[in-house]
Every structure is written in C-alpha cells, then in structure tokens.
C-alpha positions in Angstrom: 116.8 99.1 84.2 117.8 101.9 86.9 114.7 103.8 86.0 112.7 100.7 86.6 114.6 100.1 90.0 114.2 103.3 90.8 110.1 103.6 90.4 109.6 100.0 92.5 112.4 100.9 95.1 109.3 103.8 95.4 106.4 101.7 96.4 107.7 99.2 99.0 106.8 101.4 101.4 103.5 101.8 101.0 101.5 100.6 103.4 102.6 99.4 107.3 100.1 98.5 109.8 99.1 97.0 113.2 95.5 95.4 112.3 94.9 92.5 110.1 93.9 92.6 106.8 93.2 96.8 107.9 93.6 100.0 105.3 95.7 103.1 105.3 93.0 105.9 105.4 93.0 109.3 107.2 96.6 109.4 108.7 98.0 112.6 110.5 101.2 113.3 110.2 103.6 112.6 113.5 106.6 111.0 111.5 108.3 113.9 109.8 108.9 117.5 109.5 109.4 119.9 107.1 112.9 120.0 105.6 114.0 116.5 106.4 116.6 114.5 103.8 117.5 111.1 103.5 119.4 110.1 101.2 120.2 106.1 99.4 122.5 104.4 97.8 121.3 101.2 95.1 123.2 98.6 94.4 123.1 96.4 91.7 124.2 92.5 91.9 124.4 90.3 88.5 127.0 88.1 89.4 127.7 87.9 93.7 128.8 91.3 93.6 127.4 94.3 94.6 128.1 97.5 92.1 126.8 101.3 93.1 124.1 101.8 90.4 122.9 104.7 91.7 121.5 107.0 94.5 118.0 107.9 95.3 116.8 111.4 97.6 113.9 111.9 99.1 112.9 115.5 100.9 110.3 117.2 102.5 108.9 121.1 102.1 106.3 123.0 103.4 103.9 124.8 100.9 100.9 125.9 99.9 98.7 124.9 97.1 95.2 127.4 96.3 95.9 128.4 100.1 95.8 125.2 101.5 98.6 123.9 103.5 100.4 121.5 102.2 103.9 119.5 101.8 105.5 119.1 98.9 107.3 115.5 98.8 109.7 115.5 96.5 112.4 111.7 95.3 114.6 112.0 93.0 116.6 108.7 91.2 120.0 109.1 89.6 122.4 106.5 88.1 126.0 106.4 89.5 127.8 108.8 87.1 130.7 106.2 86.4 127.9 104.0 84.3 125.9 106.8 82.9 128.1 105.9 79.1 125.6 103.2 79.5 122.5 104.3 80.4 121.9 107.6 82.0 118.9 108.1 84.3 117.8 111.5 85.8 114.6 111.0 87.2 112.2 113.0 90.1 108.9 112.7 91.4 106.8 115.2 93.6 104.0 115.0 95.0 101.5 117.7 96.9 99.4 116.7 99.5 97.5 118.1 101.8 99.4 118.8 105.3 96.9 116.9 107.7 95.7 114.0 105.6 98.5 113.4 103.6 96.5 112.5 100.7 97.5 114.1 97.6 96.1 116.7 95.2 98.5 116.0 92.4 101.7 114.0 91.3 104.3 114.9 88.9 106.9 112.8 87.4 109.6 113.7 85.0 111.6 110.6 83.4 114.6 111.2 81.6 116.5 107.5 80.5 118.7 107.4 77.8 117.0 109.1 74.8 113.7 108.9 76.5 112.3 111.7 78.0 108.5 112.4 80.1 106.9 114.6 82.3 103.4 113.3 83.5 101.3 115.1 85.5 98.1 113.7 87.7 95.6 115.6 89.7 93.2 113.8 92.4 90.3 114.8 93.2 89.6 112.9 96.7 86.2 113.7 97.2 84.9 112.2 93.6 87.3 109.5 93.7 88.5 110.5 90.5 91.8 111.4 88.8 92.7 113.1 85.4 96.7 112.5 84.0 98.4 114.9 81.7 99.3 111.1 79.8 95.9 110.3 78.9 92.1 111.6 78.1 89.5 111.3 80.3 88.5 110.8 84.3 89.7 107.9 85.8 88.0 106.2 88.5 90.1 105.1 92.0 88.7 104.8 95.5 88.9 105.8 99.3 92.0 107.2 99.8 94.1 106.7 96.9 98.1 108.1 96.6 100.4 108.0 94.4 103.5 106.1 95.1 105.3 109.5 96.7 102.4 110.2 99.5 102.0 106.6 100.2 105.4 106.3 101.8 105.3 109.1 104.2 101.3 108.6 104.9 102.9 105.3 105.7 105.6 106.1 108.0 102.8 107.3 110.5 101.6 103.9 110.9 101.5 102.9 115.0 103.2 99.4 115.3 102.3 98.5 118.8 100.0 96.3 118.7 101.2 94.5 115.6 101.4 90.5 114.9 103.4 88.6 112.2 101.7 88.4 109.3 99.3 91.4 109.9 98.4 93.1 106.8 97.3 96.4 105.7 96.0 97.6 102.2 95.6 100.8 99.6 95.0 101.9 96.5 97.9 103.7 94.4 97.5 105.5 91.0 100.3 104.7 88.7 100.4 104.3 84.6 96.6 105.1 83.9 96.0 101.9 86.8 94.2 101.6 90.3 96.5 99.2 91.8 95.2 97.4 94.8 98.1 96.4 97.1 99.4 95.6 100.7 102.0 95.1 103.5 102.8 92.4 105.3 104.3 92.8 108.8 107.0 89.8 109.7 108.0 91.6 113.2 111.3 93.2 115.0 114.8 92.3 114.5 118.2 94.3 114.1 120.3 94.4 111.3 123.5 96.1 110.2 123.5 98.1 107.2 126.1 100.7 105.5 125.1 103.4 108.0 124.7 101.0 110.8 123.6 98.6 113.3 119.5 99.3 113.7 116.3 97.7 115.9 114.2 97.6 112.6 110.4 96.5 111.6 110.4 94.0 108.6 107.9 94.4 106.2 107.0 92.5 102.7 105.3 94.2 100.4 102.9 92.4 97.6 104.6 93.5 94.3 103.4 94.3 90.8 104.0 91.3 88.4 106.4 92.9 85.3 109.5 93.1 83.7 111.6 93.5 86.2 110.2 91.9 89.1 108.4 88.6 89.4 105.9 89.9 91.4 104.1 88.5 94.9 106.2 89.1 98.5 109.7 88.6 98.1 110.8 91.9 98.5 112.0 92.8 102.4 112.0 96.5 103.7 113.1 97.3 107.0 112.1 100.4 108.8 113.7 102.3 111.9 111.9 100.6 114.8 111.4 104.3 116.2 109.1 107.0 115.5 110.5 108.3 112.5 110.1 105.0 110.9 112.7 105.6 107.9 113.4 102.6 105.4 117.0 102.1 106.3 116.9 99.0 103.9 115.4 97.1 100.7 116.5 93.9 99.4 114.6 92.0 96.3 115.2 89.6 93.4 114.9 91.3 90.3 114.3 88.9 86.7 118.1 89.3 86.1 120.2 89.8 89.7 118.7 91.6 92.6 119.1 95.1 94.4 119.9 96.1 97.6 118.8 100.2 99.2 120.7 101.6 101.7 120.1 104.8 103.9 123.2 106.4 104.0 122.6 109.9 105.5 119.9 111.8 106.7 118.9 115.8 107.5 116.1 117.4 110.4 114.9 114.4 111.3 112.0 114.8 113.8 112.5 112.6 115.9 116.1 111.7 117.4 117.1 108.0 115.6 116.9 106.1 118.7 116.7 103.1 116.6 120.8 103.3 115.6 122.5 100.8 118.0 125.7 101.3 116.4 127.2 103.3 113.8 129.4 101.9 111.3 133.0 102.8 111.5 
C-alpha cells in the first residue's frame, strides 16, 4: 500500500500550465537549483483519523552524464518506522536529465516492500522517441518529450502561471511499467491554505489519474503548489479505494528562490 502511495504521490505533479489544452515540451529550468531538499510527511486515513505512514524526500544534484551536464533528481519513499512490523517499504527513484531541457536520458527505480525487492532501469533516447527498460526486451515506442515520473515534476515546476484560466489544461507523455501513459493537469486557480508547515498563497491543480488498485482513477486528486517561483507542492490530498492520503511539505534546503508564498508559519 505505502509503496503504491508512494509511486502516485510521484506523478501528481506532472504537468501545470497557462494555455488550454497546451503540452509540456522544451522547458528551461528557472525553478530550482542544485542541492535543494524538500522533504514530506504522508498520512494515512482509514477511519477519520490521520496516522503518519511515512515520509517521502526529494533532492537535487548537479552531474554529468558522457560529458553532458546534467542533474540528477533523485525521491526517495519510506514507511514510518513504527509500522514497518507490518510492511516495510524502502523505496528511491533517480532520474538524469539533461540540465537545459530537463528531459531525461535514463530512470532508475529500486523497490524494496516487504519480501519484494526490484531495481529497473530505463534509458530514453529523445531523438528516436524510443526507450529500452532493464524489466523487459525490446525498444519501446513513446513520443515528443516523454519523462519519467521523476523529471516530469521539476520540468513542471517551471511552468509560467500568469496568464492561466480555471480549467486550463496541459498534457505529456510519461513512461512507467513498460506503458506510454498519456495524461494532464488541470488548473482550478489561486487560494491560500494552511498546511503542517504553514499558511501559503497556493495554485490548485487536478491531475487526471491512472485507473488501478489503489486509486479510482479520473480528477479527484488536489495538489497545491507555492504560488511563487519556486512552485513546490506544499500539499496532496486524494481518495484512495480503501481511505485517502494527505502530503505534507514539512521542511525544505537551498531553495532558489526565497518562499515568498509562506504567509504564516505554523507555531
């Protein structure tokens, strides 16, 4: 269950834009630096509470990869410690892209759940629109500008809101499980909430989810971003089959950007 949480808590932040019905393609990265940290907190409710299930990290390091510049972004999904006697989850994924398109060259994730354990490995090849997996013969066929569900969220955060209207949309493709998935954002405008770290100006986003056996798939997950230009997820909220979740940002390192968004922070 945690690892499951875990891999869609990933994805919700895929895609943001400020043009209907428009794709993420060719962004340049203004949102982050090198070396940031930001660190969440899941929760888990079953029955009108709200337990700690786990934590989530995501960081940012400059590299190189065949001597091209590049980041490596890596996120990294444990369970809280107090329930790993029921099911333990260690889980990471990393990603390197390319420094000024963000797009990636390859994808790594290493699940360890319980007694099950796998590392996959995918390489992109951007200019053939093809990928290969470490999980599975062959050359698979994706499109313009596909990610994996690491280098979608920070190609993401450099999304300009401006000029954006309710219920603007923008699409991608992602590469996930041997599958193209085709998917979007949908933006439903600026509001402030309070969250464990604070009071925030946010952007609220709805993301079209993945039918399966978690979620129920279509828009009712909510993501809200820091209405600033760091454009952090600060929260997630979404029904799951059995309960629902809730993703907090509870502390963050080397921002770029000051976090002019914070009204208020919680006592």
């Amino acid at each position: 269950m945690i690892q499951s949480i875990f891999l869609y808590f990933l994805f919700p932040f895929i895609n943001f834009f400020a043009t209907k019905d428009s794709g993420l393609c060719n962004q340049t990265n203004t949102s982050f630096n090198s070396g940031e940290k930001i660190h969440y907190t899941i929760y888990y409710n079953v029955v009108g509470m709200y337990v700690n299930a786990g934590n989530a990290d995501f960081t940012t390091q400059a590299s190189t990869l065949n001597g091209i510049s590049t980041y490596t972004l890596t996120a990294t999904g444990n369970s809280n410690s107090k329930y790993d006697w029921i099911f333990k989850v260690r889980d990471k994924y990393e990603s390197v892209v390319d420094s000024k398109t963000l797009l990636p060259y390859q994808f790594v994730r290493q699940i360890n759940e319980g007694s099950f354990h796998q590392r996959e490995s995918i390489v992109f090849n951007q200019q053939s629109k093809t990928v290969t997996t470490s999980t599975a013969p062959g050359v698979f066929t994706t499109g313009d500008c596909t990610y994996d569900v690491i280098s979608a969220i920070y190609a993401a955060r450099n999304i300009n809101f401006a000029n954006s209207q309710m219920n603007d949309k923008i699409t991608l493709n992602f590469f996930l499980d041997k599958t193209l998935y085709p998917s979007y954002f949908k933006y439903l405008g600026r509001y402030q909430i309070v969250t464990q770290y604070g009071k925030f100006n946010v952007i609220k986003l709805a993301p079209l989810l993945v039918k399966g056996t978690v979620f129920n798939g279509g828009e009712k997950m909510v993501v809200w971003v820091t209405d600033d230009a760091n454009h952090i997820p600060v929260r997630i909220e979404t029904p799951l089959v059995v309960g629902s979740i809730k993703v907090d940002m509870v502390n963050y390192e080397n921002l770029r950007y000051p976090l002019s968004s914070l009204i208020e922070r919680a006592r």
